[in-house]
C-alpha positions as CSV (number, residue, x, y, z in Angstrom):
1,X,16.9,81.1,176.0
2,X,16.9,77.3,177.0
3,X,17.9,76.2,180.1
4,X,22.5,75.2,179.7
5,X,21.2,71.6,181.0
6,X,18.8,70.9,178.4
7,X,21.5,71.6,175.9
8,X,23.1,68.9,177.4
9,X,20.8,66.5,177.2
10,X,19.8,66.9,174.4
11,X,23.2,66.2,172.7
12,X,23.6,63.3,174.7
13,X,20.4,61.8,172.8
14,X,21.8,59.7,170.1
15,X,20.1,60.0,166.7
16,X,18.6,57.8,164.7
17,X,21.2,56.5,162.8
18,X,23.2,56.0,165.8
19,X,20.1,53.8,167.4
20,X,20.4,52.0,164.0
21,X,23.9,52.0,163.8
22,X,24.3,50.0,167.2
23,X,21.2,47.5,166.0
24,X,23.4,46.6,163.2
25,X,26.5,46.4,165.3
26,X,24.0,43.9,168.0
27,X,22.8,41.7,165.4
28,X,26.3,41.1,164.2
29,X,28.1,39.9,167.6
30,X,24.5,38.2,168.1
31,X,24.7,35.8,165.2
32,X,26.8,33.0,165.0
33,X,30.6,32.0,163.7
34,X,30.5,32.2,159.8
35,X,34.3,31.6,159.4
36,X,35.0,28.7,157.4
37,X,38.1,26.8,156.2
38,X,38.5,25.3,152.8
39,X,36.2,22.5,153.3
40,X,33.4,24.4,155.2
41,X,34.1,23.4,158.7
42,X,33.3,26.1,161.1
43,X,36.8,27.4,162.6
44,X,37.0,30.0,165.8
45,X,38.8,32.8,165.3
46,X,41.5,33.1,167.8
47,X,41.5,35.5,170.6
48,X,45.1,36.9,170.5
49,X,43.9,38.5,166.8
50,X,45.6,37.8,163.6
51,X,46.2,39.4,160.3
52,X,44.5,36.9,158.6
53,X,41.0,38.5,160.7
54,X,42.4,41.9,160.2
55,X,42.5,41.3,156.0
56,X,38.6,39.8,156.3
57,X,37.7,43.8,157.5
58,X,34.7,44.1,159.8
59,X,33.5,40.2,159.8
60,X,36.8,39.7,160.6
61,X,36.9,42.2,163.5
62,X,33.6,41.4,165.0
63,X,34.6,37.6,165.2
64,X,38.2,38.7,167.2
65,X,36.3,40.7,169.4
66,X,33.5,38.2,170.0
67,X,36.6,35.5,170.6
68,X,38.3,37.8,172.7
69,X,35.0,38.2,175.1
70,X,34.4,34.8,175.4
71,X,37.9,34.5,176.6
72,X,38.2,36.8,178.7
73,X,34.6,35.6,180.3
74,X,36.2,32.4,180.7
75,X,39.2,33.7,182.3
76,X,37.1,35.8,184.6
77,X,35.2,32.8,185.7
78,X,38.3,30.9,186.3
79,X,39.2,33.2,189.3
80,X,35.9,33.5,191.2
């Protein structure tokens, strides 16, 4: 019979698709803006969220998010 705490840490391993997973998820927020306007200039995706990122799916939620961060970074850095 194993040990109960080896159980344990053993499910807390995560598994290779969750190692992969989270790479894909990395390289996403690591790359930059790809949301363009009509004539191709870059535009930043606004932190308070929109529909409009909401109805672009995950690139739309990864770009909210990364806006939000960098936001709330800024705000952060604003009261120290």
């Amino acid at each position: 019979m194993d040990h109960p705490n080896e159980n344990t840490d053993k499910r807390k391993m995560p598994t290779e698709d969750q190692l992969i997973t989270s790479d894909m998820l990395r390289a996403f927020y690591d790359r930059p803006s790809q949301l363009t306007d009509d004539k191709g200039n870059i535009i930043e995706a606004p932190h308070e969220g929109s529909l409009g990122l909401l109805a672009l799916g995950h690139v739309g939620l990864i770009e909210w998010r990364k806006s939000k961060r960098k936001y709330l970074e800024g705000k952060n850095q604003d009261k120290k």
